[in-house]
Structure formats: structure tokens, C-alpha cells
N, CA, C and O atoms as a printed pandas DataFrame, in Angstrom:
     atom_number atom_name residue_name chain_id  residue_number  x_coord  y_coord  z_coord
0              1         N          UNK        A               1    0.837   -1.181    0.000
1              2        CA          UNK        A               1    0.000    0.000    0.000
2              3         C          UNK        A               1    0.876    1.237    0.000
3              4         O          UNK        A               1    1.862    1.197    0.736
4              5         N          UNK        A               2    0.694    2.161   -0.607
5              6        CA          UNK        A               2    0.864    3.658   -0.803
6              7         C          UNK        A               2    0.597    4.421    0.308
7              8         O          UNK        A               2   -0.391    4.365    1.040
8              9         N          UNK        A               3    1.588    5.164    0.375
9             10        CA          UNK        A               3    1.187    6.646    1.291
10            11         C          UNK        A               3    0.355    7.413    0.694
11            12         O          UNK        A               3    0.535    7.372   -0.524
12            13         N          UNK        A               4   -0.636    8.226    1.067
13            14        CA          UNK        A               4   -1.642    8.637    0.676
14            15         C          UNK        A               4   -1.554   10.003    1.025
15            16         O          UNK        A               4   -2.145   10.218    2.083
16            17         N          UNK        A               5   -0.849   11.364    0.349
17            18        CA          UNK        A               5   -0.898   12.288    0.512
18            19         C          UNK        A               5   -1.734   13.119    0.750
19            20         O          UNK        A               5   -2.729   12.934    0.048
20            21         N          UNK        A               6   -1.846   14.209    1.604
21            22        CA          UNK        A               6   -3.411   15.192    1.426
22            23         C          UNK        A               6   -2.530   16.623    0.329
23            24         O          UNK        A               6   -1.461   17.154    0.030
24            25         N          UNK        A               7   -4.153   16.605    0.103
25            26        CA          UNK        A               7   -3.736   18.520   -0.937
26            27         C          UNK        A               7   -2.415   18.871    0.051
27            28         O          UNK        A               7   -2.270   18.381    1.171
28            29         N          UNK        A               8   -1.697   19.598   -0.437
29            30        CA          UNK        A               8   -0.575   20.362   -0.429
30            31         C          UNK        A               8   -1.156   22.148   -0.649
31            32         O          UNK        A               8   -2.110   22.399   -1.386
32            33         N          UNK        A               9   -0.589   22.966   -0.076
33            34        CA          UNK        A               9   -0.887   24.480   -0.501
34            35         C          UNK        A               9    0.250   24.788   -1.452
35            36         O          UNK        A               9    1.338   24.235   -1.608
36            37         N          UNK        A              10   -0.380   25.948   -2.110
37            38        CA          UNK        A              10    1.047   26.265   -3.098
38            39         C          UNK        A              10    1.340   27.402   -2.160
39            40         O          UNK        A              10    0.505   27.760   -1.329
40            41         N          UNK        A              11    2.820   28.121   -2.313
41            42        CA          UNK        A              11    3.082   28.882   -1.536
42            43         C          UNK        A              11    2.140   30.449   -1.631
43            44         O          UNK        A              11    1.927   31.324   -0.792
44            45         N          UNK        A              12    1.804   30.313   -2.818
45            46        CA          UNK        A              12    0.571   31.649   -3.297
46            47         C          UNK        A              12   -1.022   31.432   -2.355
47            48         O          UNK        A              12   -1.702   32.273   -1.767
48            49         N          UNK        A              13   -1.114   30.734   -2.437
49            50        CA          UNK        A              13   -2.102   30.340   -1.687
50            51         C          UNK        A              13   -1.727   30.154    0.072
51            52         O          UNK        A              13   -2.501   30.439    0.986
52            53         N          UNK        A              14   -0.656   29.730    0.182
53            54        CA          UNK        A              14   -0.540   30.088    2.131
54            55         C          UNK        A              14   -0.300   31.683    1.982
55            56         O          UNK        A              14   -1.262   32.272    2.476
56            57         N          UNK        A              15    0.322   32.254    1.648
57            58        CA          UNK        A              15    0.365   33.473    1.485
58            59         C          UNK        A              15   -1.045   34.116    1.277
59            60         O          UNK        A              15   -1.231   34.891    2.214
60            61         N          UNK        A              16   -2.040   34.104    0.481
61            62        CA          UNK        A              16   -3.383   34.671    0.750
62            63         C          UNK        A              16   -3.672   34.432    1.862
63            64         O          UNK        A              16   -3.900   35.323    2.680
64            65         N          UNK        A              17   -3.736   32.950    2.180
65            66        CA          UNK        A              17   -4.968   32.694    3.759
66            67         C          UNK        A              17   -3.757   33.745    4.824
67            68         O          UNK        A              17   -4.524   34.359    5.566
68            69         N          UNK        A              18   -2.617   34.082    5.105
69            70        CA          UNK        A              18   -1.660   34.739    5.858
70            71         C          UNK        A              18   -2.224   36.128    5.864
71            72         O          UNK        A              18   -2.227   36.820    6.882
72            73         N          UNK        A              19   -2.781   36.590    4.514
73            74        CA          UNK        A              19   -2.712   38.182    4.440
74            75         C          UNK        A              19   -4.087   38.289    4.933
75            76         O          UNK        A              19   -4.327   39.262    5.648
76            77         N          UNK        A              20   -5.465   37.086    4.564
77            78        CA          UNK        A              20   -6.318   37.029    4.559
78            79         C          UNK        A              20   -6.830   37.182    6.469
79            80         O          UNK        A              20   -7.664   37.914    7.002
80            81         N          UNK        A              21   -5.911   36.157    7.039
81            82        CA          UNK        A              21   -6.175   36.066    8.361
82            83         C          UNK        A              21   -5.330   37.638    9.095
83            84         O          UNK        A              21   -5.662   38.222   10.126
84            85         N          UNK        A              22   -4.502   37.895    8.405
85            86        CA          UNK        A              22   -3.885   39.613    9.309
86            87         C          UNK        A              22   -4.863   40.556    9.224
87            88         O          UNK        A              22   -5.160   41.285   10.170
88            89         N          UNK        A              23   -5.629   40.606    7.653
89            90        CA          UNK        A              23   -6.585   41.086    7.397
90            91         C          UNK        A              23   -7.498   41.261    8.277
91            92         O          UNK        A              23   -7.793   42.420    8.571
92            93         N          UNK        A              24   -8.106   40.264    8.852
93            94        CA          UNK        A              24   -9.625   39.879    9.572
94            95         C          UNK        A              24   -9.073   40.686   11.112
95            96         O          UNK        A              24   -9.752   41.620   11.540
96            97         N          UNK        A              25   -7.786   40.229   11.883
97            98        CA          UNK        A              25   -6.932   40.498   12.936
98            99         C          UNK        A              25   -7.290   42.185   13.009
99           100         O          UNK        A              25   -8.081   42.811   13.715
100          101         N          UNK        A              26   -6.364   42.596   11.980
101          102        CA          UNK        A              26   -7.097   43.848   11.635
102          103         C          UNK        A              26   -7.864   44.516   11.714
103          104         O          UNK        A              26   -7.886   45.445   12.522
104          105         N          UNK        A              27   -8.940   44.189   10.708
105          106        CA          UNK        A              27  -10.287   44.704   11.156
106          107         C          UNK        A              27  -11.111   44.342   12.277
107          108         O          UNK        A              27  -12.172   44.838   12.655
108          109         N          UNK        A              28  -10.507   43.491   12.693
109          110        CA          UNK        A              28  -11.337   42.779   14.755
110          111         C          UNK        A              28  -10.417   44.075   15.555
111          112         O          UNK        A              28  -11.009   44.590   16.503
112          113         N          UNK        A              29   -9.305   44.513   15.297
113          114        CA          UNK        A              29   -8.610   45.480   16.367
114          115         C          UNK        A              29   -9.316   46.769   15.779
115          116         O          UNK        A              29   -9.312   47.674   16.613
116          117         N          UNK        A              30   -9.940   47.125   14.549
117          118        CA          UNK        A              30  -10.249   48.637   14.587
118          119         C          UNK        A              30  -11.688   48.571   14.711
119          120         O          UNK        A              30  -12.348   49.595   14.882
120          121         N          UNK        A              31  -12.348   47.116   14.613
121          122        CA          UNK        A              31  -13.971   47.222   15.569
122          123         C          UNK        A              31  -13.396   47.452   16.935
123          124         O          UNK        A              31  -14.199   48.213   17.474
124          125         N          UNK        A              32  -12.814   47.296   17.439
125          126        CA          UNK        A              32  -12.551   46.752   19.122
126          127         C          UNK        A              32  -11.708   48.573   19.577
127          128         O          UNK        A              32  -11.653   48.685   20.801
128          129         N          UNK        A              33  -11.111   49.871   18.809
129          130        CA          UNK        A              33  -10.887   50.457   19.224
130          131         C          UNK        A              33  -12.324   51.211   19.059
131          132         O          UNK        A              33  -12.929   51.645   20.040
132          133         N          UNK        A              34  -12.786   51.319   17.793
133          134        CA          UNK        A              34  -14.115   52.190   17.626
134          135         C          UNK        A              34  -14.776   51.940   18.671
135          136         O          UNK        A              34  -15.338   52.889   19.217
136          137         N          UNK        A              35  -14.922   50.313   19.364
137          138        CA          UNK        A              35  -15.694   50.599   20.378
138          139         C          UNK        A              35  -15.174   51.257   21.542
139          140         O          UNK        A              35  -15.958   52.001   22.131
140          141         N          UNK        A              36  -13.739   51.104   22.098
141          142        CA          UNK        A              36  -13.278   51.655   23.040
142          143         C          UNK        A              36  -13.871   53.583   22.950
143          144         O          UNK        A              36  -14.552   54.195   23.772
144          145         N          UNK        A              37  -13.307   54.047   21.710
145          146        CA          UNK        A              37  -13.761   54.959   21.660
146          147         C          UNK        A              37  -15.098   55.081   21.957
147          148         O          UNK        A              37  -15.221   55.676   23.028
148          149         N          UNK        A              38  -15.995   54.819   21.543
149          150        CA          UNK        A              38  -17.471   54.711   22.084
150          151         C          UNK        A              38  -17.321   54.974   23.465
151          152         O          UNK        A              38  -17.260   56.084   23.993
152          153         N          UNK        A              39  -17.274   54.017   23.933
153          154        CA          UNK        A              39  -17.289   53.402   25.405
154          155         C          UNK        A              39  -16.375   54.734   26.345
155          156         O          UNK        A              39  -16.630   54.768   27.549
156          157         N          UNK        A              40  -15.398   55.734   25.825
157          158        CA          UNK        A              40  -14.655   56.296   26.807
158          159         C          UNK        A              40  -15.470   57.783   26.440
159          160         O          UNK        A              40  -15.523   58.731   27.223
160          161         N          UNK        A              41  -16.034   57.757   25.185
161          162        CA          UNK        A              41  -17.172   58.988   25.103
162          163         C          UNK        A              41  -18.698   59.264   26.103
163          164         O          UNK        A              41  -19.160   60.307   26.566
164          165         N          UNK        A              42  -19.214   57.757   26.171
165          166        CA          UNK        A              42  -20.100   57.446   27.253
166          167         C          UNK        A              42  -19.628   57.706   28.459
167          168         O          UNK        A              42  -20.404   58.262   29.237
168          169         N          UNK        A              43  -18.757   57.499   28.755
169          170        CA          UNK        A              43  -17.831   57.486   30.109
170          171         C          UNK        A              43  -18.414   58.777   30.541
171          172         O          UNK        A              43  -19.247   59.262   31.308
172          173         N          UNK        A              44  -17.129   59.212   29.228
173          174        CA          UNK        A              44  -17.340   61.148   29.786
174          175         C          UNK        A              44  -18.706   61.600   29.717
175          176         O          UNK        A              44  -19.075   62.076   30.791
176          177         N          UNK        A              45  -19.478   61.609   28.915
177          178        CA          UNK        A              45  -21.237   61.962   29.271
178          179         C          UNK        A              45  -21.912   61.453   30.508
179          180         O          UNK        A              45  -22.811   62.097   31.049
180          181         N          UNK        A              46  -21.530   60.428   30.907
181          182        CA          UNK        A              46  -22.035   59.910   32.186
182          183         C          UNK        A              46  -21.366   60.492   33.431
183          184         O          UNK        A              46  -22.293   60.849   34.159
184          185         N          UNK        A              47  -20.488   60.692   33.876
185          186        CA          UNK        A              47  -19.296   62.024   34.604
186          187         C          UNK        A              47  -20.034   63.561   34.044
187          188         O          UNK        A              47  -19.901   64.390   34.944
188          189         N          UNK        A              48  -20.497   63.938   33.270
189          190        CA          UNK        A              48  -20.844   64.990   33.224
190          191         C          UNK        A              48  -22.111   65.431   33.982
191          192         O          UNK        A              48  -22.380   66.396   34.698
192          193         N          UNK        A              49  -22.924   64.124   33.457
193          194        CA          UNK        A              49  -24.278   63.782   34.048
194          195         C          UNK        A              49  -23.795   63.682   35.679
195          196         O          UNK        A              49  -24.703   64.145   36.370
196          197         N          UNK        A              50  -22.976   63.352   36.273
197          198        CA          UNK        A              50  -23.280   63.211   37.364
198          199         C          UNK        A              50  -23.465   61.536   37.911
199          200         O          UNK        A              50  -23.587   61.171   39.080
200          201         N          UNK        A              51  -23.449   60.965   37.093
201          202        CA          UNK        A              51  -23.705   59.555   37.391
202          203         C          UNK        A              51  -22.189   58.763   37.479
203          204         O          UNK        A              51  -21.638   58.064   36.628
204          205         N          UNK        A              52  -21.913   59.002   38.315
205          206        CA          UNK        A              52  -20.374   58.820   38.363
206          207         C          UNK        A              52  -20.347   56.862   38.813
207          208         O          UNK        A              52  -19.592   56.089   38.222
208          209         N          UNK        A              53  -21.042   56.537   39.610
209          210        CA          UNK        A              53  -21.329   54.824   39.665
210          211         C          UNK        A              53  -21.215   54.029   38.047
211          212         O          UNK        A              53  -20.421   53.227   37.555
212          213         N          UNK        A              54  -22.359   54.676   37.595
213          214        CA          UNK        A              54  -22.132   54.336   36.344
214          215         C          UNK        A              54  -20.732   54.096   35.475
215          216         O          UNK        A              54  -20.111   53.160   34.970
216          217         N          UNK        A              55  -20.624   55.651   35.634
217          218        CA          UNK        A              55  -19.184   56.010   34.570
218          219         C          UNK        A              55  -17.884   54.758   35.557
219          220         O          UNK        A              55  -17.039   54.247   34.822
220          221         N          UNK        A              56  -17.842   54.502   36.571
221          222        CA          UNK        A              56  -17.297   53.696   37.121
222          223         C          UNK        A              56  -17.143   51.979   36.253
223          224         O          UNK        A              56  -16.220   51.461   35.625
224          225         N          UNK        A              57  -18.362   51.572   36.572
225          226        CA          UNK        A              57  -18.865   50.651   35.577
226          227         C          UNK        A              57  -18.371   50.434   34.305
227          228         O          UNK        A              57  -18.038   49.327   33.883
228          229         N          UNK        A              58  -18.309   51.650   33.577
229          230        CA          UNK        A              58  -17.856   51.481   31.815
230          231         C          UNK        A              58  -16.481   51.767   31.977
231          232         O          UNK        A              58  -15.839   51.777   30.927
232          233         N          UNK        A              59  -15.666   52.078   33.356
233          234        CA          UNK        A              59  -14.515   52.561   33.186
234          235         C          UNK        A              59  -13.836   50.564   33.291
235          236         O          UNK        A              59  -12.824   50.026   32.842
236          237         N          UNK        A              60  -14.739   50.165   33.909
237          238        CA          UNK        A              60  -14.276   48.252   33.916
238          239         C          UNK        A              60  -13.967   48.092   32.322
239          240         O          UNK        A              60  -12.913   47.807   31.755
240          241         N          UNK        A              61  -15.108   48.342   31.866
241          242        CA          UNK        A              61  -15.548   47.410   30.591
242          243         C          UNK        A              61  -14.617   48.512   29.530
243          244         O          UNK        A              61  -14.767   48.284   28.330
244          245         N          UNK        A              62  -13.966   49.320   29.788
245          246        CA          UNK        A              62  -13.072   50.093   28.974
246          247         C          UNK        A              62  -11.633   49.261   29.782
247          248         O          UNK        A              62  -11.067   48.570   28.935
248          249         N          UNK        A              63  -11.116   49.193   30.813
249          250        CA          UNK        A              63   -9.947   48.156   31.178
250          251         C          UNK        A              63   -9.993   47.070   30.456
251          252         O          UNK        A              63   -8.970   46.593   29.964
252          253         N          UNK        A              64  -11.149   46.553   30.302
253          254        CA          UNK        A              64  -10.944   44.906   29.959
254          255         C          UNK        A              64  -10.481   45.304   28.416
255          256         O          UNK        A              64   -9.490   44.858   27.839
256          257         N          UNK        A              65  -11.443   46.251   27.892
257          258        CA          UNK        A              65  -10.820   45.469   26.111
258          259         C          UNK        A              65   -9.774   47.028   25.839
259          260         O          UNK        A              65   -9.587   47.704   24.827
260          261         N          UNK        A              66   -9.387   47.121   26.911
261          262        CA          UNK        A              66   -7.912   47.465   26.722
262          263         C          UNK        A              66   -6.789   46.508   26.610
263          264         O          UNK        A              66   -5.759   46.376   25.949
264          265         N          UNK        A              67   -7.469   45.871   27.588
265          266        CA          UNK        A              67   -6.595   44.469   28.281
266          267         C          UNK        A              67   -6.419   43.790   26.720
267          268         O          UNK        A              67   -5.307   43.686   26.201
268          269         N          UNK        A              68   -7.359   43.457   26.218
269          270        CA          UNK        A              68   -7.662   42.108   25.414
270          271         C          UNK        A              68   -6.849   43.057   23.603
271          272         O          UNK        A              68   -6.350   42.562   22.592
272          273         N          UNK        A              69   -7.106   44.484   24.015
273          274        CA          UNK        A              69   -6.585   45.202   22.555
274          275         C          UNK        A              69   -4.903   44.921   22.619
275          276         O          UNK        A              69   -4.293   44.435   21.666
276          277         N          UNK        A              70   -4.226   45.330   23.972
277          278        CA          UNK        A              70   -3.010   45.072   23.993
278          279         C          UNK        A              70   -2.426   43.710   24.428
279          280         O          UNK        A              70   -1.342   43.517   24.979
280          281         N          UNK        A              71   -3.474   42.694   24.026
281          282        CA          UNK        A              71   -2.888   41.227   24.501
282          283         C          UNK        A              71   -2.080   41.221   25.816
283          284         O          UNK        A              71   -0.875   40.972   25.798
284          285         N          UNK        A              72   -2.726   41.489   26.928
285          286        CA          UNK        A              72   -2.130   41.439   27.946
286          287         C          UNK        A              72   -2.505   40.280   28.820
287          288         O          UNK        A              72   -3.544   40.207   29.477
288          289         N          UNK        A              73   -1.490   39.324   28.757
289          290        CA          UNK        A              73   -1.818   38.371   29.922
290          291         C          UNK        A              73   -2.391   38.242   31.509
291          292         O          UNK        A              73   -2.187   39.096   32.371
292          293         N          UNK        A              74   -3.045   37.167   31.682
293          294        CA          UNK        A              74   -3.132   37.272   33.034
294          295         C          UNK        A              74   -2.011   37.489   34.006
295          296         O          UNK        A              74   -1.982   38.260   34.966
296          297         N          UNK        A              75   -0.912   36.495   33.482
297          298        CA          UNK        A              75    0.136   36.608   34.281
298          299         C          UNK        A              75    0.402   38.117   34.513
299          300         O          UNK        A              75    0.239   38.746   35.559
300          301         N          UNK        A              76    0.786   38.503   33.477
301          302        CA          UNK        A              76    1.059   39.961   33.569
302          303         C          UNK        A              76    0.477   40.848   34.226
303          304         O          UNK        A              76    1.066   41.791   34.754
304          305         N          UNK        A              77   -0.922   40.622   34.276
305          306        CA          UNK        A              77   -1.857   41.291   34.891
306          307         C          UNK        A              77   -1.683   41.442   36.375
307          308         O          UNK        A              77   -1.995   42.270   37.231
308          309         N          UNK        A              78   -0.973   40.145   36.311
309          310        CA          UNK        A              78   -1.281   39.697   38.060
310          311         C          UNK        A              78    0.360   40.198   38.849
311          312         O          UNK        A              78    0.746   40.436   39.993
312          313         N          UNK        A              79    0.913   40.177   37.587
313          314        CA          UNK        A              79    2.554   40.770   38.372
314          315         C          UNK        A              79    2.328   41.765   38.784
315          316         O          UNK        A              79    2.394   41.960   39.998
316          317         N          UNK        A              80    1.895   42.984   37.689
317          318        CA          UNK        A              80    1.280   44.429   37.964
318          319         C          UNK        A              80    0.373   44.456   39.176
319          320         O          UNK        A              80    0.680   45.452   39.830
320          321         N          UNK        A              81   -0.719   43.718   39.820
321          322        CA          UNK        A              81   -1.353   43.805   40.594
322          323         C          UNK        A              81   -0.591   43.444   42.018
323          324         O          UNK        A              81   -0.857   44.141   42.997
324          325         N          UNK        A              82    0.195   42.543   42.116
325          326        CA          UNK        A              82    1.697   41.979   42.926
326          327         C          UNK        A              82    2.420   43.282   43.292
327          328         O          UNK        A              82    2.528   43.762   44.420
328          329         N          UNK        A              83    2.947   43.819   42.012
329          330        CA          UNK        A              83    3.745   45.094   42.344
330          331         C          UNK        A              83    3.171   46.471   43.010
331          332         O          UNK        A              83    3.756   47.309   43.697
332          333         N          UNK        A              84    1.910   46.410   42.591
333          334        CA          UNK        A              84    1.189   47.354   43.160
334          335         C          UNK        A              84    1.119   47.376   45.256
335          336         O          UNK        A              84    1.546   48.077   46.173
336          337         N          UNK        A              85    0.244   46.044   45.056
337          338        CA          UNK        A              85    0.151   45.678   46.495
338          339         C          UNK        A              85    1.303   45.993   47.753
339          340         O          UNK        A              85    1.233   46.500   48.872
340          341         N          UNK        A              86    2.852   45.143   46.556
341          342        CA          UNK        A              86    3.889   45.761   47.818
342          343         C          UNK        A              86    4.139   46.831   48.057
343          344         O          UNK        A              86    4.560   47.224   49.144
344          345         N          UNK        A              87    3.865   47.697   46.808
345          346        CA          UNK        A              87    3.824   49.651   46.709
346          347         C          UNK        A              87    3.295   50.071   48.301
347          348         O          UNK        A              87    3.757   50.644   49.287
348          349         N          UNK        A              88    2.262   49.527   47.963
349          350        CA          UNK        A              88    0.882   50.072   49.222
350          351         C          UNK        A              88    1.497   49.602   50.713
351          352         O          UNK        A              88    1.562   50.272   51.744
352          353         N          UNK        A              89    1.929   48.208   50.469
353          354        CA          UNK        A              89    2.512   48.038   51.833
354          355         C          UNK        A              89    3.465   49.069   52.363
355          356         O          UNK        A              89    3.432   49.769   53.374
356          357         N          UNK        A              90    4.432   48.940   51.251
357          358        CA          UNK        A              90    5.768   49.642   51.914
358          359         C          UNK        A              90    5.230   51.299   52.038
359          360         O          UNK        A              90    5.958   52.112   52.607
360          361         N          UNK        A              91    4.281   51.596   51.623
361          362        CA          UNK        A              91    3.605   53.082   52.123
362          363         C          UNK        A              91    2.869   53.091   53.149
363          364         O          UNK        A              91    2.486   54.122   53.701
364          365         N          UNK        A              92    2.578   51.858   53.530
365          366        CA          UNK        A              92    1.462   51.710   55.200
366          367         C          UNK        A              92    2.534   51.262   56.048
367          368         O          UNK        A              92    2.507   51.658   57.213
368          369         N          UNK        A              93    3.371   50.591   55.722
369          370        CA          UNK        A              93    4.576   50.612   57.057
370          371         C          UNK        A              93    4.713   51.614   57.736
371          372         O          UNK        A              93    4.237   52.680   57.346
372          373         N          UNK        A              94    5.392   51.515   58.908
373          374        CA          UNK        A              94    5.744   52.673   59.461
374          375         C          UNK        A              94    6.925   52.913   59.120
375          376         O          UNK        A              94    7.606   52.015   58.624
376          377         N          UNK        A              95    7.575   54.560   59.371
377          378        CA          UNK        A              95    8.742   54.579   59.067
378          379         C          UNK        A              95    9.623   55.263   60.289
379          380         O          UNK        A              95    9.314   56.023   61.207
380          381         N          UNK        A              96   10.730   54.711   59.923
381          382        CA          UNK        A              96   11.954   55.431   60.980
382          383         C          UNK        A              96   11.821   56.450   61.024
383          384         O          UNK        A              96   11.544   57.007   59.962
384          385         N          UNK        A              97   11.941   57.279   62.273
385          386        CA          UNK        A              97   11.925   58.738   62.211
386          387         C          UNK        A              97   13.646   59.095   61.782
387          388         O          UNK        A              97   14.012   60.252   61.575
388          389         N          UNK        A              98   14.293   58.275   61.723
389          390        CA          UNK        A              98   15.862   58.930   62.133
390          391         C          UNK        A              98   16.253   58.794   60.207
391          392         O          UNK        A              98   17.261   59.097   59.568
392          393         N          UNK        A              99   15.171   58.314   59.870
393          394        CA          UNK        A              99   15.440   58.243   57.979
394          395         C          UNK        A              99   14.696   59.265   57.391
395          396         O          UNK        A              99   13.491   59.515   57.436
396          397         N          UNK        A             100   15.889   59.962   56.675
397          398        CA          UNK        A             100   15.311   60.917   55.862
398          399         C          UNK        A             100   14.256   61.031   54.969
399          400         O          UNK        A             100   14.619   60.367   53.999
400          401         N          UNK        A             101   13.000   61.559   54.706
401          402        CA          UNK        A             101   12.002   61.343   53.757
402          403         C          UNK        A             101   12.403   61.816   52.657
403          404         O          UNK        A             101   12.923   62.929   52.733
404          405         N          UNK        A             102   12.322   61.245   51.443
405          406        CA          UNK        A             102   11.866   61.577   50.258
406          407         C          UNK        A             102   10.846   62.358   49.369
407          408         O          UNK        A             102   10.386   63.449   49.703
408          409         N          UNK        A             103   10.652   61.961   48.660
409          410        CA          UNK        A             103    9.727   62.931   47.936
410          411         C          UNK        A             103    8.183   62.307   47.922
411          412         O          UNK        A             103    7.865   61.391   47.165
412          413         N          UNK        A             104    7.417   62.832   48.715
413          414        CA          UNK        A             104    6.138   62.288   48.604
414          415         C          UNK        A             104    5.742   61.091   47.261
415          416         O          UNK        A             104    5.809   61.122   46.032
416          417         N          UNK        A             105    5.262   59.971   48.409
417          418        CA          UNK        A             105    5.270   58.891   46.875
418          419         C          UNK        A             105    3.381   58.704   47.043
419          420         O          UNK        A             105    2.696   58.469   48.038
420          421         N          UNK        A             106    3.134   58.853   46.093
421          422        CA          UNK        A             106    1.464   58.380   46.218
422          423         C          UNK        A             106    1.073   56.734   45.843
423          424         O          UNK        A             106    1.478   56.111   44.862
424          425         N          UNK        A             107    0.401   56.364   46.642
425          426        CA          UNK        A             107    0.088   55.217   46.346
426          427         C          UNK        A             107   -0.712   54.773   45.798
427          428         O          UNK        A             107   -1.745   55.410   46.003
428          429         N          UNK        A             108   -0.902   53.679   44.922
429          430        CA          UNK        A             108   -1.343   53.225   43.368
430          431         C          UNK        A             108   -2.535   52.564   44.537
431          432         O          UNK        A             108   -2.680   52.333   45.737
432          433         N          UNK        A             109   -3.321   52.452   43.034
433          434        CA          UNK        A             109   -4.485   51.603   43.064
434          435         C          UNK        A             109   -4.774   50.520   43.183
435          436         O          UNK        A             109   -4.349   49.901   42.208
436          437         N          UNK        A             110   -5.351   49.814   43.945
437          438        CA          UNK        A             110   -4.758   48.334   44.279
438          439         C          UNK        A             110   -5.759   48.145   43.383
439          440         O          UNK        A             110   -6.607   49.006   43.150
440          441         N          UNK        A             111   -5.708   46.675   42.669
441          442        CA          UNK        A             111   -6.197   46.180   41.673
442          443         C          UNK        A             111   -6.309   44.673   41.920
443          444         O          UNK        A             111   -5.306   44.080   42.316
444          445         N          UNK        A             112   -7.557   43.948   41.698
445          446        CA          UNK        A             112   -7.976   42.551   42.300
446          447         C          UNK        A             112   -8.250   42.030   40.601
447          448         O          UNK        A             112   -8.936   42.751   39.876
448          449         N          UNK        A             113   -7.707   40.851   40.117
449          450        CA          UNK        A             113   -7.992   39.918   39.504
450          451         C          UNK        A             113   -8.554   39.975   39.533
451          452         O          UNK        A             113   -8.759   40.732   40.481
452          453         N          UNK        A             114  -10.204   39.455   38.746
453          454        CA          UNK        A             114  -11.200   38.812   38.775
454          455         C          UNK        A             114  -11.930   38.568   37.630
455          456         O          UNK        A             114  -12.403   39.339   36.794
456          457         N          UNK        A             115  -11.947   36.887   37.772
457          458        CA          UNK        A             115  -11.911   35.965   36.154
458          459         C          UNK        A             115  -13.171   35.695   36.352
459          460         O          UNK        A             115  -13.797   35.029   35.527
């Protein structure tokens, strides 16, 4: 018995489905900013309005497909949220009086995972 080959691509043809699929990539990242834009215009109308809970709300759903526009991992996500946390600690410690202060450091926003 014979080996039984499947279709083969010609290299013209992997090359379309390549440009074809960057293509689509493409146009999924400039639906996905138009909406950001949307979404950070609502923001601001809702803050104007006064409905600041709200504008809170869309300020999530503007993080996330930030998140997802700049392919940002969880991991990553979670280092940044790591680094943050010890920020905050080492600003709630107490400090030596006999050590010189620095320059006022403000402390970041703590930030919780949640999948």
C-alpha cells in the first residue's frame, strides 16, 4: 500500500490565507478600538451627568478590552497587581523617624484579579 498524501498548498495560496487572516486580525482590532472609543465617550457623558457609579462601571468594561486590545496576559496582569500591592505596603509601614524622607510617593491603586 501507498502513502496517501493530502492537498498540499502552493506557496501563493498560504500566502493569501496569511494576508487574509492579518486582514480579519485587523479589522477585529479597529472594531474593538471604535468601540473603546465609544465606550470612553459614554464614560465622559455619564461624569458629566453626574452619574459617576455608572461612569465607574464602563470605566471596567473600557480596562478589559484594553486588556484584550493590547494582549495582555493574566500573568502579567497579576505581576502588575503583585507590584502594586507591595507599593501600598511599603507606604502603610511605618517609618523610621531617624530616615530621611523623600519625595512624597502616592500610592497606586490596588487592583484585584477577577476571572
Amino acid at each position: 500500500m501507498g502513502f496517501v498524501k493530502g492537498p498540499t498548498r502552493s506557496p501563493r495560496f498560504h500566502l493569501a490565507v496569511s494576508v487574509t487572516e492579518n486582514t480579519l486580525v485587523s479589522h477585529s482590532e479597529e472594531k474593538l478600538r471604535a468601540i473603546l472609543a465609544t465606550l470612553e465617550e459614554c464614560k465622559a457623558a455619564l461624569v458629566l451627568g453626574g452619574d459617576k457609579d455608572t461612569a465607574q462601571l464602563v470605566s471596567v468594561a473600557i480596562l478589559e478590552l484594553r486588556i484584550k486590545i493590547n494582549r495582555i496576559e493574566d500573568s502579567e496582569l497579576k505581576a502588575l497587581c503583585d507590584a502594586m500591592l507591595r507599593g501600598v505596603e511599603a507606604i502603610e509601614q511605618p517609618r523610621d523617624p531617624e530616615l530621611p524622607e523623600g519625595p512624597p510617593v502616592r500610592p497606586p491603586v490596588s487592583l484585584k484579579l477577577v476571572k
